[in-house]
C-alpha positions as CSV (number, residue, x, y, z in Angstrom):
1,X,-101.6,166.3,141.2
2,X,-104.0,169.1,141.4
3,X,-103.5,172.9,140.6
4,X,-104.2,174.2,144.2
5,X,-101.7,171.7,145.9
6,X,-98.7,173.6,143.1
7,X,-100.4,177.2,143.8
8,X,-100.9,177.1,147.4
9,X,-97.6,178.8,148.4
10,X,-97.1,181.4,145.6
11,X,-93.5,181.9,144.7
12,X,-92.5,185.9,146.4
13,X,-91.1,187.4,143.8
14,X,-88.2,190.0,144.9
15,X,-87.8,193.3,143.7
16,X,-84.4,192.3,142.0
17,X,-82.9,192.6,138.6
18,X,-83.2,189.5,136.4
19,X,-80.4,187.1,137.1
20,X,-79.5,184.3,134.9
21,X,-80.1,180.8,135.1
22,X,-77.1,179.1,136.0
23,X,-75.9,176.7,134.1
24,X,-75.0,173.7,136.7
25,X,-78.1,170.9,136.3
26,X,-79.7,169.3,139.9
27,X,-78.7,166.2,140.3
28,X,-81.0,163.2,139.1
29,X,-82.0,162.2,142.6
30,X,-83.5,165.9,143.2
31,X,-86.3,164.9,140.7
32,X,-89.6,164.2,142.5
33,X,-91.3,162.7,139.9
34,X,-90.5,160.7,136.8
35,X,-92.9,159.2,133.8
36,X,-95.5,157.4,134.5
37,X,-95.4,159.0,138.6
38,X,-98.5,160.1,139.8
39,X,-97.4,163.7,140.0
40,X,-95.7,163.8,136.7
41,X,-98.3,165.6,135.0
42,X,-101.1,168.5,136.1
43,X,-103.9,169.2,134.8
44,X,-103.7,172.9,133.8
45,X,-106.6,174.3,132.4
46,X,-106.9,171.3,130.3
47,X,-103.6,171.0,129.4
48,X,-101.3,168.0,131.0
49,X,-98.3,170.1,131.8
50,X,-94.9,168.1,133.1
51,X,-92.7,168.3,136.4
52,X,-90.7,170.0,137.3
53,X,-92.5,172.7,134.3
54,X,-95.3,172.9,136.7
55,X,-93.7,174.3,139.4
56,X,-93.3,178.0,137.5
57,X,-97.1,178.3,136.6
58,X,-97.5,180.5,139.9
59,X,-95.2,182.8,138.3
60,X,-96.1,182.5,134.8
61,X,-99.7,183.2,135.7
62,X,-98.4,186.6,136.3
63,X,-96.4,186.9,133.3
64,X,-97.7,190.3,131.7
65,X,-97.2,190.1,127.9
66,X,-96.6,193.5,125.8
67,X,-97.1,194.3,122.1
68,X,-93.7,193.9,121.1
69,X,-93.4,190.6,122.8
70,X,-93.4,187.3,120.2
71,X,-95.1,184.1,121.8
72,X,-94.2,180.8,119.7
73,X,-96.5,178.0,120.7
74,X,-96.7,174.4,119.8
75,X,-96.9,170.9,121.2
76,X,-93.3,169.3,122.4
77,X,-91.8,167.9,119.3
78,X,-93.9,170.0,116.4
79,X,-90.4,172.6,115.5
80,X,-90.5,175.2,118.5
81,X,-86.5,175.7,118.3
82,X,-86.6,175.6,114.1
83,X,-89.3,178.6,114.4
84,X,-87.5,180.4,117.4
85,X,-84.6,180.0,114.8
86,X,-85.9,181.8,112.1
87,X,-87.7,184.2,114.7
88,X,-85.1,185.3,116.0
89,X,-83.2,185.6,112.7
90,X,-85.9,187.9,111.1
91,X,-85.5,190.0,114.2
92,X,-81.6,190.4,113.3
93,X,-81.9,191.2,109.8
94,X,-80.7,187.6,108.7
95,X,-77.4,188.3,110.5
96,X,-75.9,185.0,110.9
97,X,-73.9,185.7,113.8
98,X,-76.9,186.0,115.8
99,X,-77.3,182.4,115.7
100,X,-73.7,181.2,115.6
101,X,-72.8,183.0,118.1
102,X,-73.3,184.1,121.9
103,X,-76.0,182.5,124.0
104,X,-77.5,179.0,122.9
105,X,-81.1,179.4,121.4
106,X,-82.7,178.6,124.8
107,X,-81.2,181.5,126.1
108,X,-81.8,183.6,123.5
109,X,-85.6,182.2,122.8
110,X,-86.5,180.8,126.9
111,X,-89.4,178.4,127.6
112,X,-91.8,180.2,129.2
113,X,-92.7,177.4,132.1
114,X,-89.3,176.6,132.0
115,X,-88.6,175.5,135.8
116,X,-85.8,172.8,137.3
117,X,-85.9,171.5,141.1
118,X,-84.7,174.1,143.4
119,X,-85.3,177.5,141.4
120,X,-85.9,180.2,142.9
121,X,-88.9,182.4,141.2
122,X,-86.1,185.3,140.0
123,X,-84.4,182.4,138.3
124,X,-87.5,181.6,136.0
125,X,-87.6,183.0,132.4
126,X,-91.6,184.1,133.2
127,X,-89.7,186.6,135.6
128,X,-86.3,187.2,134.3
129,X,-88.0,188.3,131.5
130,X,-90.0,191.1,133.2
131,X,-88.3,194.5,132.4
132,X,-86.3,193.3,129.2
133,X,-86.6,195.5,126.0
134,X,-89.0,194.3,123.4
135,X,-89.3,192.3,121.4
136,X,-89.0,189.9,123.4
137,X,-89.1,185.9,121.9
138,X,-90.2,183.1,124.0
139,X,-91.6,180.3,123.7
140,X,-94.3,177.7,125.7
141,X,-96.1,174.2,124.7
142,X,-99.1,175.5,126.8
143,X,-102.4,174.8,125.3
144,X,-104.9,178.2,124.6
145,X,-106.9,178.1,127.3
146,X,-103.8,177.7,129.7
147,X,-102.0,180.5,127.9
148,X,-101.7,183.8,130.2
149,X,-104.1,186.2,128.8
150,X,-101.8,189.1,128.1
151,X,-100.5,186.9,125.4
152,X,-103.6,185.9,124.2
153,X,-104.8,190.0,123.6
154,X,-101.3,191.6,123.6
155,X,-98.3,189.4,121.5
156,X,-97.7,188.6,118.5
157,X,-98.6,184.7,118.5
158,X,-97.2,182.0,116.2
159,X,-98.2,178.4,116.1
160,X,-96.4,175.9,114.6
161,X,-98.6,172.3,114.0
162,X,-96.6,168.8,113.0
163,X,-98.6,165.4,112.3
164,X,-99.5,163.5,114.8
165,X,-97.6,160.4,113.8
166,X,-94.2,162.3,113.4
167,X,-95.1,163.9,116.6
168,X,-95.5,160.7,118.2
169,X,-92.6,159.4,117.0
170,X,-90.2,162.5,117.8
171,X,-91.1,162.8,121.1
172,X,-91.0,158.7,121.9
173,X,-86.8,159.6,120.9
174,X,-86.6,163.1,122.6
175,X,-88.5,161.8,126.3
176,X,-86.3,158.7,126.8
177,X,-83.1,160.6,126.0
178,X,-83.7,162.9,128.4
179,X,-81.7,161.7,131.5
180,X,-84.1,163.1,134.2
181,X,-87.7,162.1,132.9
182,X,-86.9,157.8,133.7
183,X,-88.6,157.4,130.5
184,X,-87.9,154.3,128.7
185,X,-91.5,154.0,127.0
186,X,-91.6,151.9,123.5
187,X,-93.1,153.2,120.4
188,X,-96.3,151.6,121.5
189,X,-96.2,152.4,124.6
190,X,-96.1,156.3,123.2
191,X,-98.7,155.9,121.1
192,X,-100.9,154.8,123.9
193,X,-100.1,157.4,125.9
194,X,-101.1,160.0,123.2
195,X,-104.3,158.0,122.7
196,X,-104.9,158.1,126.4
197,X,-103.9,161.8,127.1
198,X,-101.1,161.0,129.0
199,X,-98.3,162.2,127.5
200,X,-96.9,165.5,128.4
201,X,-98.9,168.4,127.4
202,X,-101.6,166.0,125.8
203,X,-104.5,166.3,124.3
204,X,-103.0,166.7,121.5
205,X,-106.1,167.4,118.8
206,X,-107.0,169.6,121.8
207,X,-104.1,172.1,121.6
208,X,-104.0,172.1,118.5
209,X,-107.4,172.6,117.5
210,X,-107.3,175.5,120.0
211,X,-105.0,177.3,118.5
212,X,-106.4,176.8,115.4
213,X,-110.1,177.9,116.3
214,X,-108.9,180.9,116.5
215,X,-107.0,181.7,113.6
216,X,-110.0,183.6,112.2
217,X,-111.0,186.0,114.9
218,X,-107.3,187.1,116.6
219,X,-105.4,188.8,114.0
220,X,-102.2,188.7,116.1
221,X,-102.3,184.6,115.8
222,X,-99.9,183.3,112.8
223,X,-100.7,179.6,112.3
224,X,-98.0,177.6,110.4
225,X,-96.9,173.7,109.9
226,X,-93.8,172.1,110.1
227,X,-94.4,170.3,106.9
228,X,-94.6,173.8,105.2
229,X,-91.2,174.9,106.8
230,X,-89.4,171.7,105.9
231,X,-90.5,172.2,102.4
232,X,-90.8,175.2,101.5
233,X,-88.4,177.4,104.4
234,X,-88.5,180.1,102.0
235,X,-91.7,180.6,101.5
236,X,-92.3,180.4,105.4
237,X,-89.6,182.9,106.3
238,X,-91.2,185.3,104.2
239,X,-95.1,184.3,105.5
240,X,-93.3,184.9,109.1
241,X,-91.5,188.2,108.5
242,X,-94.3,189.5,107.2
243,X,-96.2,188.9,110.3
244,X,-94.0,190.5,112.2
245,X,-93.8,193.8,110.1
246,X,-90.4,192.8,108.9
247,X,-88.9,193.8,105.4
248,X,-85.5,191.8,104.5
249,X,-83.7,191.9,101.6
250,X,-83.1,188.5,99.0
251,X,-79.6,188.1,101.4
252,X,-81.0,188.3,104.3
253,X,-83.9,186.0,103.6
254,X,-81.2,183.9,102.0
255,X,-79.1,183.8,105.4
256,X,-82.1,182.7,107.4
257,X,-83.2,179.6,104.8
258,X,-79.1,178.3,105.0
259,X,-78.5,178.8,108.8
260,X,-82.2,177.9,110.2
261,X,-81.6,174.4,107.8
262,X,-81.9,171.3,109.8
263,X,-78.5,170.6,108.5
264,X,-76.6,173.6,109.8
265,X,-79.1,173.5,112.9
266,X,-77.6,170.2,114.0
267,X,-74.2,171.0,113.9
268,X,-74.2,174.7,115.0
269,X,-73.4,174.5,118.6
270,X,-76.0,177.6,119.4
271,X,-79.1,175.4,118.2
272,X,-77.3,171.4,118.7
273,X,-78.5,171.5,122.5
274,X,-75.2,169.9,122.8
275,X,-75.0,171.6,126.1
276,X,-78.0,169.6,127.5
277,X,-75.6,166.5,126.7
278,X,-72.7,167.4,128.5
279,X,-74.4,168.8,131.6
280,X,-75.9,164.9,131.8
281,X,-79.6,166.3,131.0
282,X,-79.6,164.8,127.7
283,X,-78.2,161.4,126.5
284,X,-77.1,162.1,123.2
285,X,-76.6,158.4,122.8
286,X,-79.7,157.9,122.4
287,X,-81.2,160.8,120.4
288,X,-79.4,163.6,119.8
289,X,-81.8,167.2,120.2
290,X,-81.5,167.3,116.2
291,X,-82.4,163.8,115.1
292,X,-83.7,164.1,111.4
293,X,-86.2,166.5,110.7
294,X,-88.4,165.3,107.9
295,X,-91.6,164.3,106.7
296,X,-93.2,160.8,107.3
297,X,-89.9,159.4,109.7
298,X,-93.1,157.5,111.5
299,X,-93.1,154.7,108.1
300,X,-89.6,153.6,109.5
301,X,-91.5,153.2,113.1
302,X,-94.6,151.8,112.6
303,X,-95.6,148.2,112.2
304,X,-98.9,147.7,110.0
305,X,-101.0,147.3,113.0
306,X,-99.5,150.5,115.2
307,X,-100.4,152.5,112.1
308,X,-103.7,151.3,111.9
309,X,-104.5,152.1,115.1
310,X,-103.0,155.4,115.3
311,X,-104.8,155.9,111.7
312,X,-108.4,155.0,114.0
313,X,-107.4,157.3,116.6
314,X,-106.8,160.2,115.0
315,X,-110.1,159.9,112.3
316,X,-111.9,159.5,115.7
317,X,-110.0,162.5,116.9
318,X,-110.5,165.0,114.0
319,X,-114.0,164.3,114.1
320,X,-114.5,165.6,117.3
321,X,-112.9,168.7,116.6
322,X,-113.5,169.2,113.0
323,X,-115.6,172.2,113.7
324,X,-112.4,173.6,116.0
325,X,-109.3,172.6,112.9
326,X,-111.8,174.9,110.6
327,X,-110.9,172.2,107.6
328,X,-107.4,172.0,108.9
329,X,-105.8,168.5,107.4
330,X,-102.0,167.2,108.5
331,X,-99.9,165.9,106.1
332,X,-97.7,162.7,106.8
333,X,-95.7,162.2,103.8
334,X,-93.3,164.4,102.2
C-alpha cells in the first residue's frame, strides 16, 4: 500500500464545529484489511502505520500544533494511556475526579491517527481537535520523521520507551484480542514480525532511537521509560510536571501516584477500556486492555531459544543505532 494510493482523494474538511465520535463500532465485515493483508500496513515516512489508522493521515498531515498543545508519543504497547493518565492528572491539579469520572481516557487524551471504516474527516480527533482550548493532550505512535511538524517545533513532547521484549510480548496479547485486526499470531510469530519490521508501527529501534536522537537539541522533548514509571511513579510524576511548568502540592502528587497505579487503572472504568469490550472491539477474554503492567512479564513467555534470538536481534539492532539511543540502555528485569 503506498502513500499516494491513501492521499489521492484528500478528505474536504467542512467548515463545521467538532462533532464527537460516536460511539457505535462498524461492523467486522466493514474491515478491508486484516493482519498479515497486503494493505494492512503503509509505509509512512518510515513508519509502518496500521489500517484503518492510515486512512486519517490526509488529515493529520494538516494537524497544526500550538504551544499549549501536549504530544505523548510511543510505540503501541510502551504505556501511552499510563502517561496520558498522569498527564492529564498534572493538568487537573491531581483532582481525582478527573479521571474517575466523565469521558473515558480516549476521549479525554484521543489518538491522533485515530480513524475507523466509514469516518467522515470532522469525525477524526486530528480535526475535532482544531479550535479546542489549550492545552490540549493527545497522543500518536507515529515515528519522528512521520510526526506533523508543528508538533515537532511547537508542543510540548513526551516520549515514553518500554523494552523491547515486554513490548513484544504486550502487544502479541493486546493485537489478537482486538476483535477487528484477525490477528491470531503466536509469540514467535510476534517476534518475527518485529524482527522483520512487520508489525504495526515497526521499526521499532527506529522510532525509538528517533525520538531519542533528539533529546539533546529540542528542549520541548521529555524522554521517559516505562520501567522508570513502574518503579518509581513518584519520581516520574514529578520529572513530568515539571516539564510541563506544573507546581502540585505533596496531595496532589499523592492523588496522581494512587489513581494513575496499574491497580486502580485496571479497575477504574475511565482508564479499563472496558468500553472497547462491550462494543465487540476488544475481547476481553483474551486480554483485557490492563493485563499486568510490570517489568520482565517476557521470562514467563519466552522459551530459551526465543530469548536468544530476540537477545541476537536486538544487540544487532542497538548497534546500528547506538550513535541515534546517545548511550540509551533498556532494562528487562525489575
Amino acid at each position: 500500500m503506498s502513500l499516494a494510493k491513501v492521499l489521492e482523494q484528500p478528505a474536504v474538511i467542512p467548515c463545521t464545529p467538532p462533532v464527537t465520535p460516536t460511539p457505535t463500532p462498524p461492523a467486522i465485515s466493514a474491515f478491508k484489511y486484516k493482519f498479515g493483508d497486503e494493505g494492512y500496513l503503509l509505509d509512512y515516512h518510515g513508519t509502518r502505520v496500521m489500517y484503518p489508522m492510515y486512512e486519517s493521515l490526509p488529515v493529520v498531515e494538516r494537524f497544526e500544533a500550538d504551544k499549549k498543545d501536549i504530544c505523548i508519543v510511543t510505540f503501541p504497547k510502551s504505556g501511552t494511556h499510563f502517561m496520558g493518565a498522569i498527564v492529564w492528572m498534572i493538568l487537573h491539579d491531581g483532582e481525582p475526579s478527573s479521571l474517575l469520572e466523565g469521558d473515558v481516557l480516549d476521549g479525554k487524551v484521543p489518538w491522533l491517527e485515530y480513524s475507523m471504516p466509514g469516518m467522515k474527516a470532522n469525525m477524526l480527533p486530528a480535526h475535532t481537535m482544531t479550535g479546542q482550548e489549550g492545552p490540549r493532550v493527545f497522543f500518536t505512535h507515529l515515528g519522528y520523521n512521520a510526526l506533523p511538524e508543528s508538533i515537532k517545533t511547537q508542543a510540548k513532547v513526551i516520549y515514553v520507551a518500554r523494552n523491547p521484549k515486554d513490548v513484544i510480548v504486550s502487544a502479541n496479547y493486546f493485537f489478537r484480542a482486538l476483535t477487528f485486526t484477525g490477528c491470531s499470531h503466536t509469540m514467535e510469530e510476534t517476534i518475527q514480525s518485529f524482527k522483520n519490521n512487520t508489525c504495526v508501527y515497526a521499526p521499532y529501534f527506529d522510532h525509538v532511537a528517533g525520538y531519542r536522537r533528539k533529546v539533546s537539541d529540542m528542549t520541548n522533548l521529555f524522554f521517559a521509560t516505562y520501567e522508570e514509571m513502574v518503579q518509581n511513579l513518584e519520581n516520574a510524576v514529578k520529572g513530568v510536571a515539571g516539564f510541563l511548568g506544573k507546581q502540585l502540592t505533596d496531595a496532589q502528587i499523592a492523588n496522581i501516584v494512587r489513581y494513575c497505579s496499574h491497580a486502580e487503572m485496571k479497575v477504574n472504568g475511565v482508564t479499563s477500556h472496558i468500553h472497547l469490550h462491550k462494543l465487540g472491539l476488544m475481547d476481553f477474554n483474551i486480554a483485557p486492555f490492563m493485563r499486568k503492567g510490570i517489568i520482565g512479564d517476557w521470562k514467563e513467555h519466552f522459551s530459551p531459544e526465543l530469548n536468544r534470538q530476540v537477545d541476537e536481534w536486538i544487540e544487532q539492532e542497538e548497534d546500528r543505532v547506538q550513535h541515534d539511543l546517545k548511550g540509551f540502555r533498556f532494562q528487562y528485569e525489575a
